[in-house]
C-alpha positions as CSV (number, residue, x, y, z in Angstrom):
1,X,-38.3,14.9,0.2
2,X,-38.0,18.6,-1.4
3,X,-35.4,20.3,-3.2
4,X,-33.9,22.0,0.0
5,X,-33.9,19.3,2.2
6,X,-31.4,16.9,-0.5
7,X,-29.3,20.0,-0.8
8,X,-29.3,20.5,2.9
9,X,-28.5,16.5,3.1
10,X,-26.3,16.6,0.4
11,X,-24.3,20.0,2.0
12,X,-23.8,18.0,5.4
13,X,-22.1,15.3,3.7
14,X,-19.8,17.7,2.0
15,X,-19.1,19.3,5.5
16,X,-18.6,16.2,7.5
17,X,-16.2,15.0,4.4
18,X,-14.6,18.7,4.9
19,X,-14.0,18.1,8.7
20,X,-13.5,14.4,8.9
21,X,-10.3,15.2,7.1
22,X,-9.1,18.3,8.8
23,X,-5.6,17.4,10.2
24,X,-5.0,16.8,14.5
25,X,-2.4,19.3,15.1
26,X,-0.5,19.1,18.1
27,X,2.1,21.5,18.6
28,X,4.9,20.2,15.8
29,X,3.2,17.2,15.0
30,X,0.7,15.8,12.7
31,X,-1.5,13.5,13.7
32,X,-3.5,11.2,10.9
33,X,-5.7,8.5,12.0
34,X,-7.3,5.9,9.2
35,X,-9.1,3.1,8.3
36,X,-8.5,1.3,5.0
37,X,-10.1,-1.6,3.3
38,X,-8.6,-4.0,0.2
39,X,-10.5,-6.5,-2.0
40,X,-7.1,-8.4,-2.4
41,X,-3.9,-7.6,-0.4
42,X,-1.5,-7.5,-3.1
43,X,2.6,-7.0,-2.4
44,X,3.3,-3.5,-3.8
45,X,6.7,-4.6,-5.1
46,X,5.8,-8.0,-6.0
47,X,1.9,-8.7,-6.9
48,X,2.3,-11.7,-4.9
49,X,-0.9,-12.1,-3.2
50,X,-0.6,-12.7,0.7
51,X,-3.8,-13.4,1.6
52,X,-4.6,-16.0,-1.4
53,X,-7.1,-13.2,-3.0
54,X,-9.7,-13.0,0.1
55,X,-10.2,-9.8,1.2
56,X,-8.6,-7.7,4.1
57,X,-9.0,-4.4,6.3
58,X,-7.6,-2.6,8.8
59,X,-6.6,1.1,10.8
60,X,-3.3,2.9,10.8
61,X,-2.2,6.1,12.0
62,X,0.6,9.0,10.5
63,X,2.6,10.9,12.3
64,X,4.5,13.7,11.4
65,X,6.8,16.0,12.6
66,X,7.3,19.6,10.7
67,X,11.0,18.5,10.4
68,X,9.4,15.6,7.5
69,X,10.3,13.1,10.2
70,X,7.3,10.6,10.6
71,X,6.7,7.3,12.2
72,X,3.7,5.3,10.6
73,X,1.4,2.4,12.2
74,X,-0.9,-0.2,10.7
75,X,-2.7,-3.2,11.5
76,X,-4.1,-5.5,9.2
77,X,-6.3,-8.5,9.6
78,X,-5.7,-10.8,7.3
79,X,-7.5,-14.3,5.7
80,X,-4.6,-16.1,4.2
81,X,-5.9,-19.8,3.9
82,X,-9.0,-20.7,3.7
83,X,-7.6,-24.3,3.7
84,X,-7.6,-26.7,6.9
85,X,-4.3,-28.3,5.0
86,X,-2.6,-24.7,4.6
87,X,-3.0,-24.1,8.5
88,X,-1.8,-26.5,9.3
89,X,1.3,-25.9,6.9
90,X,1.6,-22.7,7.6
91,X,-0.3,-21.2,10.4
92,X,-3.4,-19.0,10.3
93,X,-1.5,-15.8,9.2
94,X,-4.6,-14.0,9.7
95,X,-2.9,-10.3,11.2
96,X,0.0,-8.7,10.3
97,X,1.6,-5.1,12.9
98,X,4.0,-3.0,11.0
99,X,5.7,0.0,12.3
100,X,7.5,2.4,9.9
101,X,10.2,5.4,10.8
102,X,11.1,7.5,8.0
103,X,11.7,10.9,6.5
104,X,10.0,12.7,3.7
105,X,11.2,16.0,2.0
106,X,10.4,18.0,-1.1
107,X,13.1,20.1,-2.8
108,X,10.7,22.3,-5.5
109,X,9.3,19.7,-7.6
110,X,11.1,16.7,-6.9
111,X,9.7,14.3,-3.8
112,X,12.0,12.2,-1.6
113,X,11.2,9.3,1.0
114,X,13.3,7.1,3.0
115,X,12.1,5.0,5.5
116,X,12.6,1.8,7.1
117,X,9.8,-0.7,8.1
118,X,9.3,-3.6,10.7
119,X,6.6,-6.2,10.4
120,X,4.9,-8.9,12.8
121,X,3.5,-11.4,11.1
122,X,0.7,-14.2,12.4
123,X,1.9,-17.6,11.6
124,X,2.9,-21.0,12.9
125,X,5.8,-18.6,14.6
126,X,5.8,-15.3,14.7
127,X,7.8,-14.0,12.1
128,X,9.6,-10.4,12.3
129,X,10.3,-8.7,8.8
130,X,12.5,-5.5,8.2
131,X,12.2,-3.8,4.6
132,X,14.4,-0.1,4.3
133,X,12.8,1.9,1.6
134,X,13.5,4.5,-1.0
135,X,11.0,6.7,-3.2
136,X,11.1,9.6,-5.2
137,X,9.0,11.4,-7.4
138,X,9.2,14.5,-10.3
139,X,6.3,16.7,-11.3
140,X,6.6,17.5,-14.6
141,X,3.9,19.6,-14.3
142,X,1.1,20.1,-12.4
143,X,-1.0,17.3,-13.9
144,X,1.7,14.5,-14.7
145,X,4.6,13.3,-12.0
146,X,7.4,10.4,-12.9
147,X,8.7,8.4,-9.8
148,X,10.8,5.8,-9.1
149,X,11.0,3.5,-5.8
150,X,13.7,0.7,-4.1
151,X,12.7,-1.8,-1.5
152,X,15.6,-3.7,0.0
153,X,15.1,-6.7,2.5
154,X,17.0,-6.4,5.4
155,X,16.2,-10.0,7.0
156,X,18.1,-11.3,3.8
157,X,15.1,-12.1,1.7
158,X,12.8,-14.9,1.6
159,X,13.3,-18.5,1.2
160,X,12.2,-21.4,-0.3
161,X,14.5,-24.4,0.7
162,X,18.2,-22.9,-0.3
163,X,16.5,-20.2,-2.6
164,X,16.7,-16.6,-1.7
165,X,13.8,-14.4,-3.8
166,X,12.2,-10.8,-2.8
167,X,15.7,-9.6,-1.0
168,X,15.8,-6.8,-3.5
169,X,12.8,-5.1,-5.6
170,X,12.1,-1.7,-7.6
171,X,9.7,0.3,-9.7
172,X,9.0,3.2,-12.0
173,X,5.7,4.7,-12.6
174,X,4.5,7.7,-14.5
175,X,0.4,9.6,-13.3
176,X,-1.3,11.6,-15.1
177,X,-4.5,13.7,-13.6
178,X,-7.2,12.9,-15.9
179,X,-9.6,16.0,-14.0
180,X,-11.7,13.1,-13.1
181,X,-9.2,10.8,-11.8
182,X,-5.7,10.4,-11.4
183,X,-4.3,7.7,-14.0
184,X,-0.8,5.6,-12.8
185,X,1.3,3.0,-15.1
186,X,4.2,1.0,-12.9
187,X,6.4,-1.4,-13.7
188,X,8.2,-3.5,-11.3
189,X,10.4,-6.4,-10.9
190,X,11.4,-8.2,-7.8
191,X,14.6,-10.1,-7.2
192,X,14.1,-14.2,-8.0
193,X,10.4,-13.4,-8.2
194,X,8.3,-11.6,-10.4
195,X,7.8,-9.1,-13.1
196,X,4.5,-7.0,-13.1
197,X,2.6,-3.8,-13.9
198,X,-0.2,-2.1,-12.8
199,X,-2.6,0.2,-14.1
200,X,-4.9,2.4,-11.7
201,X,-7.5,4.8,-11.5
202,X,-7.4,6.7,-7.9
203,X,-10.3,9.2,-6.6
204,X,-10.6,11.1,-3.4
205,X,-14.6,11.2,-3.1
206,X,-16.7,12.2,0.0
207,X,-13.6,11.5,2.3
208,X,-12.7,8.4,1.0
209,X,-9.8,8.1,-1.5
210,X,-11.0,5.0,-4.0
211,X,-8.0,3.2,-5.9
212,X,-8.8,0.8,-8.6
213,X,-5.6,-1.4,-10.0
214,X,-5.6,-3.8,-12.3
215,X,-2.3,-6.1,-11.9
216,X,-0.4,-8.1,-14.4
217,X,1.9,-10.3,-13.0
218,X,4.8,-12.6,-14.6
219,X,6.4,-15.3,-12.7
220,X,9.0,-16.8,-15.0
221,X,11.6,-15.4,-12.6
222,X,10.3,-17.5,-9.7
223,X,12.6,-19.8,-8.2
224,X,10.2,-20.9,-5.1
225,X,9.4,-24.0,-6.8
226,X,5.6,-24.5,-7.8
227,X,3.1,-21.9,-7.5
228,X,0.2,-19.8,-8.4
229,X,1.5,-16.5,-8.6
230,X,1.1,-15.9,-12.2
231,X,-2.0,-14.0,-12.6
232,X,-3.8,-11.2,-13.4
233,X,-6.0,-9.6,-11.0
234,X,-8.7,-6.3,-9.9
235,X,-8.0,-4.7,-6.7
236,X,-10.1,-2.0,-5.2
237,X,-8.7,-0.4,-2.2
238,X,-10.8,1.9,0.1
239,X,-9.0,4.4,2.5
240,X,-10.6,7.1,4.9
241,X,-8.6,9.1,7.1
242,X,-9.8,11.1,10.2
């Protein structure tokens, strides 16, 4: 293969990145298709692994109006346990449908987000899940942003016998664009739960944005009785959009 032909090759890929990613306008609205792939799918405001560390994947869809009005759509599948003794516990577990309605704005440098979110969950019954969230974020300049974010429980939290844990949960984090990639600290703590933070490496390359976390998560809060929560743990997570 000559010199023109792997900078021809190499110029297509560029261009189908270029156009893969070119928004679907549609008179006021913004239309954002995706698929997305996680090597562990980790609770962002817990680090509570849901699918017991295996793997998951899945599509969504964005979209926005110019008014910062947006609904958002996902489906995950899922393999939560691998276990014939946790199925029959707890179901299979092995999709999850979440619809989100919210509002994003940006007021010079500072970022605001509300939204509220409704889940379907696969297991012995289907369970419905509503979580009302609030995030905001400061440039401080153009290379390093401070940000903050709430998540509140609206079906009351979780239980565990006459425990109540996860009905309430925040965190703070601070980025930095290293040129290369974009560096991100968090801290987080979730109510009767855990205590975590991450730290990540995220990349937009070819069309796909690569995010590489490494989690650190404290349990000493947990009131759910026994479990293995505790850990520390690698996730890569994979996301193209259309």
């Amino acid at each position: 293969m000559n010199k023109k032909i792997i900078l021809s090759f190499f110029a297509s890929l560029l261009f189908l990145s270029q156009a893969a990613n070119s928004e679907i306008k549609a008179g006021p609205l913004t239309l954002t298709p995706g698929i997305m792939f996680q090597s562990n799918y980790v609770g962002e405001f817990t680090g509570i692994t849901t699918n017991r560390t295996q793997p998951t994947y899945g599509a969504d869809i964005n979209i926005s109006h110019n008014s910062g009005v947006y609904v958002y759509s996902a489906v995950k599948k899922l393999k939560n346990y691998p276990m014939q003794a946790d199925i029959d516990a707890y179901g299979t577990f092995d999709w999850e449908f979440c619809n989100s309605l919210g509002y994003a704005t940006k007021i010079q440098n500072l970022g605001l987000d509300a939204s509220y979110e409704n889940c379907y969950q696969d297991k012995k019954t289907e369970e419905n899940i509503g979580t009302f969230y609030l995030r905001a974020n400061y440039d401080l300049t153009k290379q390093t942003s401070i940000g903050a974010a709430y998540a509140k429980d609206t079906t009351d939290g979780s239980f565990e016998g006459a425990n109540k844990f996860n009905s309430d949960a925040y965190k703070f984090f601070v980025s930095h664009d290293l040129n290369l990639a974009k560096a991100t600290l968090t801290y987080g703590e979730s109510d009767n739960a855990t205590k975590f933070y991450t730290v990540a490496l995220n990349k937009d390359f070819f069309g796909i944005n690569f995010d590489l976390a490494y989690w650190n998560v404290d349990a000493a809060d947990w009131i759910g009785g026994a479990s293995d929560i505790e850990r520390e743990l690698l996730v890569l997570s994979l996301k193209k959009t259309f």
